[in-house]
Structures are given as C-alpha cells and as structure tokens.
C-alpha positions in Angstrom: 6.9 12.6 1.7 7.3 8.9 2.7 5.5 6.1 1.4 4.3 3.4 3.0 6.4 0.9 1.2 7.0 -2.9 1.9 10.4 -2.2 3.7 7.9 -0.1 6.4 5.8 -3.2 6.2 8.5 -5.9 6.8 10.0 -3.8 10.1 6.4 -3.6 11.4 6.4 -7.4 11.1 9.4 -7.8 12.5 7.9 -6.6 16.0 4.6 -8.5 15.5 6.7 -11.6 15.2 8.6 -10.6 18.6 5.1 -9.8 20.1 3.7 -13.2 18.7 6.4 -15.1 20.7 5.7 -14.0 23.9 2.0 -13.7 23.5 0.9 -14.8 27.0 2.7 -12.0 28.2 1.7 -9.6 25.9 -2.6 -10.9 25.4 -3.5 -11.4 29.4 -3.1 -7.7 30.3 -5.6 -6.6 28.5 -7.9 -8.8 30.2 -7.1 -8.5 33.7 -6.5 -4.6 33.3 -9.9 -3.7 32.8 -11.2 -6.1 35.2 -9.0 -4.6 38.1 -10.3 -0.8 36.8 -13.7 -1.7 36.6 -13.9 -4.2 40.1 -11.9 -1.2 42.1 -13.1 1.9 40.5 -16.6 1.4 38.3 -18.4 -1.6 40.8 -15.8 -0.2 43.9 -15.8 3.1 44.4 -19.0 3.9 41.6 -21.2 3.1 44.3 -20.7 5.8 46.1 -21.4 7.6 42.5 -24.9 8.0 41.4 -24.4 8.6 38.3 -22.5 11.0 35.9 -24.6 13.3 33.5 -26.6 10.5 34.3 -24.8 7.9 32.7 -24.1 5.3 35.4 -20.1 5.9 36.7 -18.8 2.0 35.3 -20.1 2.9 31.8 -18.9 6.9 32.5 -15.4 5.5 32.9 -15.4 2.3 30.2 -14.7 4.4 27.3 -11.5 5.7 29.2 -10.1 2.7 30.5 -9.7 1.9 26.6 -8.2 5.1 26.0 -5.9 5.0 28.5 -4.8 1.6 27.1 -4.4 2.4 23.7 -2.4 5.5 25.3 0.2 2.8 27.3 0.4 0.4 24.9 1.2 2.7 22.4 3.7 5.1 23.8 5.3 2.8 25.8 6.2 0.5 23.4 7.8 3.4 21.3 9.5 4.4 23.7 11.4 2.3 26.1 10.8 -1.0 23.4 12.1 1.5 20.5 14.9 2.8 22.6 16.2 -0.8 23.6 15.6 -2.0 20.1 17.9 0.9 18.8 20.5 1.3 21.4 20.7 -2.2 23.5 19.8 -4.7 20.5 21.4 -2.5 18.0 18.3 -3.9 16.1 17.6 -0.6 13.9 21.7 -0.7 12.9 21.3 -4.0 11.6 18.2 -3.1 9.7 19.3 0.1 8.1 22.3 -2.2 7.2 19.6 -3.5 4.4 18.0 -1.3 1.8 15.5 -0.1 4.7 16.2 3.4 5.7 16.1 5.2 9.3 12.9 6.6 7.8 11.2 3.5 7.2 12.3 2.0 9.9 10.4 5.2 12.2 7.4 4.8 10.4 7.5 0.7 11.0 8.0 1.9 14.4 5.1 3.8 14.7 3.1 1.5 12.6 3.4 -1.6 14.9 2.8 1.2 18.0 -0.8 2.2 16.6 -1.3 -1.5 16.0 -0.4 -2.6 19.5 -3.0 0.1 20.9 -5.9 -1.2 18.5 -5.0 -4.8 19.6 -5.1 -4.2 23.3 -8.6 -2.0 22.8 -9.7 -5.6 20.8 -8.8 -7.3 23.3 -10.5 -5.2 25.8 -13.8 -5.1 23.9 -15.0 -8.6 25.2 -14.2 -8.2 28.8 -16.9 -4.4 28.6 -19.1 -6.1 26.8 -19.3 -9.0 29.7 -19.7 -6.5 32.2 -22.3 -4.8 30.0 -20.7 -1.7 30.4 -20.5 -0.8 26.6 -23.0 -1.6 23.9 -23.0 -3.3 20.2 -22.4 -2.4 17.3 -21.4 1.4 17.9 -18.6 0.0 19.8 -17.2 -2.0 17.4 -15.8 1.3 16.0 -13.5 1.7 19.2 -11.4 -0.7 17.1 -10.2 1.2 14.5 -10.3 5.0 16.3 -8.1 2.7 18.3 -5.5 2.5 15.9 -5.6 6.3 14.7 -5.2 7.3 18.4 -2.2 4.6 18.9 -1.0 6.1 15.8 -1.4 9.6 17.4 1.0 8.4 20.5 3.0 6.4 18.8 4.1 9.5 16.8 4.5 11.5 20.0 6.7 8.7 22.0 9.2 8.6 18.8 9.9 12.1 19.5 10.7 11.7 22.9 12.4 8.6 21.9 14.7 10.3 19.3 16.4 12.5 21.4 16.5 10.7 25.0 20.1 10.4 25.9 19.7 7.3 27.9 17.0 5.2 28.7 16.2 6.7 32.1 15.1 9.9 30.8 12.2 8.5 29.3 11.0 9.0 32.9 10.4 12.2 32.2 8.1 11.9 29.7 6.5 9.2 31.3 5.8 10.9 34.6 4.9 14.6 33.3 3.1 14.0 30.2 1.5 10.4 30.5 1.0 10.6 34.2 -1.2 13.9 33.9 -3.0 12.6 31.0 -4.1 9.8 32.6 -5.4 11.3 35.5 -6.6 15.6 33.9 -8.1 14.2 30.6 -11.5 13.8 31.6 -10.9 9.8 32.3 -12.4 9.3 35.9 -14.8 12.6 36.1 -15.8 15.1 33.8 -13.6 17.9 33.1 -15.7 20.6 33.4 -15.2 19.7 37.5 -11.4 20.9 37.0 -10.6 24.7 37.5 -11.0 26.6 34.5 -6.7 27.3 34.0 -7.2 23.0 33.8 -9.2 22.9 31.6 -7.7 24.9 29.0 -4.4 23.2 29.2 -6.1 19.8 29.4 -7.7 20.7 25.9 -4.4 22.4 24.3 -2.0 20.0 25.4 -3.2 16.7 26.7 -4.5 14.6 23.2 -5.5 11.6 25.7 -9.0 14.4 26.2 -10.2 14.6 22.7 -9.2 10.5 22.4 -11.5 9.9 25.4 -14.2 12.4 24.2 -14.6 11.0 21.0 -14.6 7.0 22.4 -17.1 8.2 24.9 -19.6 9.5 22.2 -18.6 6.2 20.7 -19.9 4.4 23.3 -22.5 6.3 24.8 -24.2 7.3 21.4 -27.4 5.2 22.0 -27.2 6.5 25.5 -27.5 10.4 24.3 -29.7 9.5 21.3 -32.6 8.0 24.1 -31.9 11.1 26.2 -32.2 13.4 23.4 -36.0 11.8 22.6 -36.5 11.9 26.4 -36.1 15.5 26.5 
C-alpha cells in the first residue's frame, strides 16, 4: 500500500507552485462561473420555476454548481494538465529521474486534483453566500467534502489519463462521461423527473449524483430541519 510520503508531497507542490504563477488565470473562474450559472439559470430562467420540493430553484441548483466545479476542476486538470505534464513537458520523466517513483508521482497527481476542486468550491463559497443562496455555518463543510469528491475524480481522470494514446482521446471521456454527468445527476432538476432506466444508471454509474446529493443536504439542512418542524 502506498504511503503518503514527502516525495508525494513535493510533486503536489510542484503543481501548486505552477498554479500560484498564473493565479489570475486560475482564481477569477471561480468567481465569474457561478455568477453566469446563477444570473442565467437560478435569477434567469428560476423565474419561471416556483420552486422545487419547495426549495426556491437558485438555492435548488447552488449546491450543484459547486459540484459540478469541484467535478471540472478536478478531472480536468488530471487529465489533459497530467497528460501534457507527462507526454509534452516530459515533466513526470524528469521526476521519476529522482528518488520519486511513478507511484508517487500518481498519487501527487491526484492529490493536487482533489486540492484544485476544494479551492475552486472555496472560492465559490463567497460569491453563494452574496447572493444568499447558501447559508452559514453548515456550508462551511462544502470545503472539505469538496476535497474528498475532487479526490474521487481526480482518481477517475488518472485512469482515463493512463491509457489515452494521444491527447485527443481524452474527448471521449470528456464528452460521454462528464458531459452526462453534468447534465443526468440531479444538477438542474430532481432526478426522480428522469425515466426510471435513468435513474438507475444515473445512481450506478454517474458519482457526480451522490456528490450533489450529499452537498445539497449540506446546504439545505436548516432548510429540511424547519420543514420537518413544519410538518
């Protein structure tokens, strides 16, 4: 079983270091992404929405917006940033030239995946709070959920990753696992709306539903708890 030793450690700050030096590029998505979702879909077309389960549709879809980040962020960067780092940069050859191993360089991999996802969810926190779709301080625990479920995709993209033969394959991947996720994983309506054949698959093979599920209880837990005395 691999460790998480200091050589894991020291690849994973090799890419925060990269990340760090092009951080206006990589810290004013996560601002304006939400704001476009929220402004198009929750204020835009929630209007014509009443309400879901009678949560108002802007707070329905807040917990999925940072889902579907964490998702991006995370697979994306472990895949096509993995895949240039280890066959355009040649930068895992010149690592595994060290005493760090293809193993620990992976897990670094994976590592700095699952923390991209948890610092584009942080970074999304401020702007839901603004618009008063999400509530403190259950939602402060979006933040490290956020890293497990990075961790969760991170893990997956490596795979596809591993035995792409070229760079544009990872369109495959891309388009017919992320691309269903995002849109059959319970993100903009519930999923008991889909047909019942959906539903099933949506549960058994897209993880991007139980992510949403469980940021959604997350956020809407003082929601439910005032229903529940309600009723």
């Amino acid at each position: 079983m691999l460790d998480i030793s200091g050589r894991v450690w020291s690849v994973w700050r090799r890419n925060w270091d990269a990340f760090l030096r092009t951080y206006r590029v990589n810290f004013i998505p996560p601002f304006v992404e939400p704001v476009l979702y929220l402004l198009a879909l929750g204020f835009g077309l929630g209007t014509y929405i009443e309400a879901v389960d009678g949560i108002p549709y802007p707070v329905f879809i807040a917990p999925a917006l940072v889902s579907i980040s964490v998702m991006y962020s995370a697979f994306f960067e472990c895949t096509y940033s993995s895949f240039v780092r280890m066959y355009y940069q040649k930068t895992f050859d010149a690592i595994i030239a060290t005493p760090v191993s293809i193993d620990e360089v992976i897990a670094g991999e994976m590592l700095w995946g699952a923390t991209r996802g948890m610092i584009y969810a942080t970074l999304m926190l401020p702007v839901l709070l603004l618009f008063n779709v999400v509530t403190m301080p259950s939602s402060l625990l979006l933040i490290p959920f956020a890293f497990l479920a990075g961790l969760l995709f991170a893990s997956i993209a490596m795979c596809f990753t591993a035995i792409t033969p070229s760079i544009n394959a990872l369109n495959y991947p891309s388009f017919l696992f992320i691309t269903p996720m995002f849109l059959f994983s319970g993100t903009f309506f519930p999923l008991d709306l889909l047909p019942q054949p959906i539903q099933y698959f949506a549960l058994a093979a897209l993880p991007l539903t139980h992510v949403v599920s469980i940021n959604r209880a997350i956020t809407l837990s003082r929601t439910i708890r005032a229903r529940a005395k309600k009723g």
